[in-house]
N, C-alpha and C positions, 0 to 999 in steps of 0.2 A: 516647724516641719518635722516630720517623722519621719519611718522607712514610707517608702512607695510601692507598698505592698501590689498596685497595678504590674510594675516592673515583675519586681518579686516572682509576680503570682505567672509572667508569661515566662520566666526562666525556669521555674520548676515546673510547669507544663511540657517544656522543651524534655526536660530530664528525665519524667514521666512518658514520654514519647521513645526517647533514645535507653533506658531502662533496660525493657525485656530483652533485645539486640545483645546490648552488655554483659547481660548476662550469661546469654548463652556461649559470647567470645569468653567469658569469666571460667564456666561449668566445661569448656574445652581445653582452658589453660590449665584448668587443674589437673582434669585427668591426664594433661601431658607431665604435667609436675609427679604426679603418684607414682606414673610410670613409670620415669626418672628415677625417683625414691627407690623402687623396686629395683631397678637396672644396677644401679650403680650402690646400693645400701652397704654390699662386701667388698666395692675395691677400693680400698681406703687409701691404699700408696698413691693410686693412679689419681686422685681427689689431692689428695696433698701435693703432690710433683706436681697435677693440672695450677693452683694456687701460688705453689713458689714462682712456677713458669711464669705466670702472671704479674706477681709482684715484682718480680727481677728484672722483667723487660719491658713491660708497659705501663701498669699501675701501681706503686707502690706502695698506695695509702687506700687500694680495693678494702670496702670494708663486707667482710663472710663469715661464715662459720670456715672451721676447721674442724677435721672428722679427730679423732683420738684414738680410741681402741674398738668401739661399738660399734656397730650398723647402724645404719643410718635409721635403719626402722626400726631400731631396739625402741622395746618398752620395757617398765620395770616396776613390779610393788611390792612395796613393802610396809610389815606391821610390825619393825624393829621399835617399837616405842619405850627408850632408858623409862626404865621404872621409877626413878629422881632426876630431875635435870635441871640447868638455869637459864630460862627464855630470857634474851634482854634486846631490846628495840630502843629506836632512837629516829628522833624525827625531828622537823624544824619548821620554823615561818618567822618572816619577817616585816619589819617596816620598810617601806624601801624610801628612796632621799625622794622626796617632793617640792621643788621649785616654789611651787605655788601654796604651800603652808606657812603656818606664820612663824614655824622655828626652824632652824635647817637642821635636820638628824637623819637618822635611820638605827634599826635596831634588828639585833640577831636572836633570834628565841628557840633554843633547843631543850625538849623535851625527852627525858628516859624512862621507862616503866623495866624493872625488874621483878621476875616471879620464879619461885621454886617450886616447880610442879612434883607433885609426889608426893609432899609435905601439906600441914596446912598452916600455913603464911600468907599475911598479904601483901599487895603488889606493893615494891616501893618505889616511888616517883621523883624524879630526878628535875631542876629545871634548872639550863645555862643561860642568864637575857646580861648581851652584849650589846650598849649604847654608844655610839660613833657621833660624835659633835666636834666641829671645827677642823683643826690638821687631819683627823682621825677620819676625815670624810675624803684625804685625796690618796693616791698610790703613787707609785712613780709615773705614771702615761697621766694622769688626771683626776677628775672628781673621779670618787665609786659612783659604777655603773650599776643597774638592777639586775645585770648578767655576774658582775663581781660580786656584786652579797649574795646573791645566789650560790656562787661558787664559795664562798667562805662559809655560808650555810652548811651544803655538805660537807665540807672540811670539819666544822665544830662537831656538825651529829656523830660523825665516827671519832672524831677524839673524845666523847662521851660515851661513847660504847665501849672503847677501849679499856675508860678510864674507869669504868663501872662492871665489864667483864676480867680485869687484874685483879678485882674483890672478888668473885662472883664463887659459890662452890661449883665445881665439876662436876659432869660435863656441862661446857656451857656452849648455846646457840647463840646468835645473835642476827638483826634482821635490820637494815634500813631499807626506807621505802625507795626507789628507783636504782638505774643502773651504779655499778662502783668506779666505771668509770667518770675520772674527776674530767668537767668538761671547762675550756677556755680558750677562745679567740680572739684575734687583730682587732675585729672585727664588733668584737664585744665591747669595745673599750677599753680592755686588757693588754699590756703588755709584756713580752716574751720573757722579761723579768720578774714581772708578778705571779704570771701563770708556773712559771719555774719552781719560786720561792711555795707557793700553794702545792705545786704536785711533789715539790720534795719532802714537806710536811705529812703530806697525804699516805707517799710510799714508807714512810716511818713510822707512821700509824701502823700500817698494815704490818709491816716490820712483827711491828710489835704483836701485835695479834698470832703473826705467826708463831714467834717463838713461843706465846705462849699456849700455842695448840690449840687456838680458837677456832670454833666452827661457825665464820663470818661469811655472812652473802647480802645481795641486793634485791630485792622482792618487786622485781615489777609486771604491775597488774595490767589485765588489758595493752598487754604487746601488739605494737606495730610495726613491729621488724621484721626484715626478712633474711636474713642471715643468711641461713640454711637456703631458701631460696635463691639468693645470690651464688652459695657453692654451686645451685644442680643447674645454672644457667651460663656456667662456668666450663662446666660436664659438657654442655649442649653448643658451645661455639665450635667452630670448624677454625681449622690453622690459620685460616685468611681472617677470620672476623675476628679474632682477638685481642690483633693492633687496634680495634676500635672500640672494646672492652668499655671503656666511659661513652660510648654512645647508643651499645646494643642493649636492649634488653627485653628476650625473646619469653619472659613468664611477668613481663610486667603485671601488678593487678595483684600477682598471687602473693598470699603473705604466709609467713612460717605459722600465725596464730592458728589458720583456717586448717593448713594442711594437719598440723598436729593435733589439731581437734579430734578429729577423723580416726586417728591414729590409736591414741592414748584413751585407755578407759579412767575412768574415778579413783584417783589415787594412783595413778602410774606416772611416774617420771619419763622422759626421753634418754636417746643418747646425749651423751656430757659431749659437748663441741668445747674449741678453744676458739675466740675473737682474735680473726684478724683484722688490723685496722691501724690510721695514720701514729695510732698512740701504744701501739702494742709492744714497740719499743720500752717504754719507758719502763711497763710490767715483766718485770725478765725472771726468768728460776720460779721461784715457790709464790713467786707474785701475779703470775701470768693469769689471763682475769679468763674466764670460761663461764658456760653456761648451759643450762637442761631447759626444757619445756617440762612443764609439771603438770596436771589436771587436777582443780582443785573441787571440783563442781560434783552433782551428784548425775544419776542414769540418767534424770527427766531434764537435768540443766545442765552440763558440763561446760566447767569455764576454765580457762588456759590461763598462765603465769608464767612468765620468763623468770629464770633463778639463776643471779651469779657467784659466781665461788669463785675464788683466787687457787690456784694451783695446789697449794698444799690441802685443801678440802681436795678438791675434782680429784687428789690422786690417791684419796684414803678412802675403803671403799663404807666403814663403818660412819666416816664423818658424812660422808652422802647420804648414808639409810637412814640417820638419826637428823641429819637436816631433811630429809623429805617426810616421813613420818611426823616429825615436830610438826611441820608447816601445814599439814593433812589434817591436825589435830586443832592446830589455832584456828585455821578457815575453818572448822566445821563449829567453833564455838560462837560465830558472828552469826548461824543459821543458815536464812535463803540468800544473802549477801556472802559467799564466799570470801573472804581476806583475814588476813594475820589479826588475832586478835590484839596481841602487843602491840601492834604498828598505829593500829586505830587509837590504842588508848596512847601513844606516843603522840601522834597526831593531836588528840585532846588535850594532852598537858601542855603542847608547842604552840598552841592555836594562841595567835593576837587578834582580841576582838576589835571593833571600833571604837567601844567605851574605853578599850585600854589604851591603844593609841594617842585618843583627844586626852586621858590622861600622863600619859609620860607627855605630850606637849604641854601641858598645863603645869608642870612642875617643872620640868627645865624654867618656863617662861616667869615661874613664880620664883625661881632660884636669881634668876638675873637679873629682877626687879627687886628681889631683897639684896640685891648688892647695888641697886642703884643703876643699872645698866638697862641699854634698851630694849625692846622686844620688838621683833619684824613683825609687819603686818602680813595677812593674805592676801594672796594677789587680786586683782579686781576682776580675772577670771572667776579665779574660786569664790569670792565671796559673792560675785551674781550667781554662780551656780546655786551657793548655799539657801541666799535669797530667794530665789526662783524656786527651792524645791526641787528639782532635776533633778530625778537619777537616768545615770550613766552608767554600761556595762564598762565602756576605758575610761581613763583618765581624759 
């Protein structure tokens, strides 16, 4: 049996039904959001006070923007482009532990591309592949989860960045792909100890990076936050409804990608917000994690990017014109595809194929047979599946 495209086909008929409706509730929330935007763009105390209010009596772990010094409808461009600089990215993929293979591992693959623009040099390519077999598969709460290599994923790629931006000549940029914030929960499999031991790593990286005057952020593409959305619906509670702050939400729908689209022409940056959120704690002083809307696209297409910067970027204002310029410069080298060109080719050096896979299990399985020891089979799951041909989208 397959899908039941009969079903299928009468729920997305439904949704085709209910559509045009939605949209026009869509096209009304916005223009209450714009004018929101407008209202409130100059009162940036009365935004901030509205936010602490919030977090100190009802929510503490509300996650928003926070306004800084700009308007909320600031935009900004710039053609500050350093005449030399050193772009360096860093990216990751991994094996994750599979049950049902015939070897029990998992592997961590981080890629780094370095380039001196200005010069002519070529890029030079970095790769860290971390292999996990036996004790090295558990933490303190249990096996590693696919949410914990994940997490140590981002952990290794910015300790490669670091470790390859302390070489690097001046100025240097740097770029990984998604948010900086390190993410870990209960919930994940993780416990309060592992996640600790990770995010104290993590803040000493950055540590690091600060002292050495790095220009480090998080490049994430096709954003679906609403941050900024959450501050102006924050603006928009009355006294009584904001004891219920986790239950209103009077601009649902609207996302910060759509309204700043609108907003920001080709190569314009937003206002710099700072993240409020359950973890904003842990980023204090020159660490505190913030973030711009960027437009990277051209007239006929413009495409929006969320960028995050740690504190001592957001508060430099040449380290912002030299990160937004840089990042203007890489997306326009990918073409009609907008994105960092560094990050793509970080991406390409991190990438584990299939073939590579079934090879690192074919070697561990030939190493333990050269010593005489057993080799696990595949489960009878997987090897009917093998059999049978199937592909599957999950596991």
């Amino acid at each position: 049996m397959s899908i039941d495209f009969q079903q299928i086909r009468e729920q997305i008929n439904h949704i085709g039904e209910r559509a045009p409706a939605r949209e026009n509730e869509l096209m009304a929330l916005y223009d209450r959001a714009y004018q929101l935007l407008d209202d409130e763009a100059r009162d940036l105390e009365r935004l901030i006070s509205r936010v602490q209010y919030v977090v100190n009596n009802f929510d503490p772990f509300i996650r928003c923007a926070l306004p800084v010094t700009e308007p909320l409808d600031f935009h900004f461009f710039t053609a500050d482009l350093p005449s030399q600089f050193t772009v360096i990215a860093a990216d990751g993929s991994q094996i994750a532990p599979d049950r049902h293979a015939m070897v029990d591992y998992c592997l961590i693959n981080v890629g780094g591309i370095q380039m001196r623009l200005g010069l002519d040099e070529p890029p030079k390519l970095s790769v860290s592949s971390r292999l996990f077999y036996d004790q090295d598969l558990f933490t303190s709460s249990g096996r590693i989860t696919d949410a914990t290599l994940a997490l140590m994923r981002d952990l290794n790629e910015r300790k490669l960045l670091a470790e390859l931006a302390s070489q690097a000549y001046p100025p240097v940029i740097t770029f990984t792909d998604g948010q900086m914030e390190l993410w870990g929960r209960a919930s994940d499999g993780l416990a309060t100890t592992d996640f600790q031991k990770f995010l104290d790593e993590h803040l000493t990286v950055l540590e690091h990076l600060c002292d050495l005057n790095i220009v480090t952020s998080g490049y994430v593409d096709k954003p679906a936050a609403n941050h900024v959305v959450r501050l102006l619906e924050l603006a928009l509670l009355s006294e009584t409804e904001l004891p219920k702050v986790r239950e209103i939400f009077p601009l649902r729908g609207v996302r910060d990608n759509q309204l700043f689209l609108n907003l920001l022409a080709p190569g314009e940056r937003s206002a710099v917000f700072r993240i409020q959120s359950k973890s904003a704690g842990y980023y204090r002083d020159s660490l505190a994690l913030h973030f711009f809307y960027l437009n990277v696209g051209r007239e006929d297409h413009p495409w929006l990017a969320r960028v995050e910067v740690p504190a001592w970027v957001a508060a430099d204002e040449n380290h912002l014109n030299r990160l937004q310029s840089v990042l203007i410069q890489q997306c326009q080298m990918i073409g009609s595809r907008p994105y960092p060109y560094v990050l793509h080719r970080a991406h390409e050096v991190a990438l584990v194929t299939l073939e590579e896979k079934q090879q690192v299990e074919q070697m561990i399985a030939f190493e333990l047979r050269r010593h005489h020891l057993a080799v696990g089979e595949l489960s009878q799951k997987q090897a009917l599946k093998e059999f049978s041909g199937r592909k599957r989208y999950t596991r």
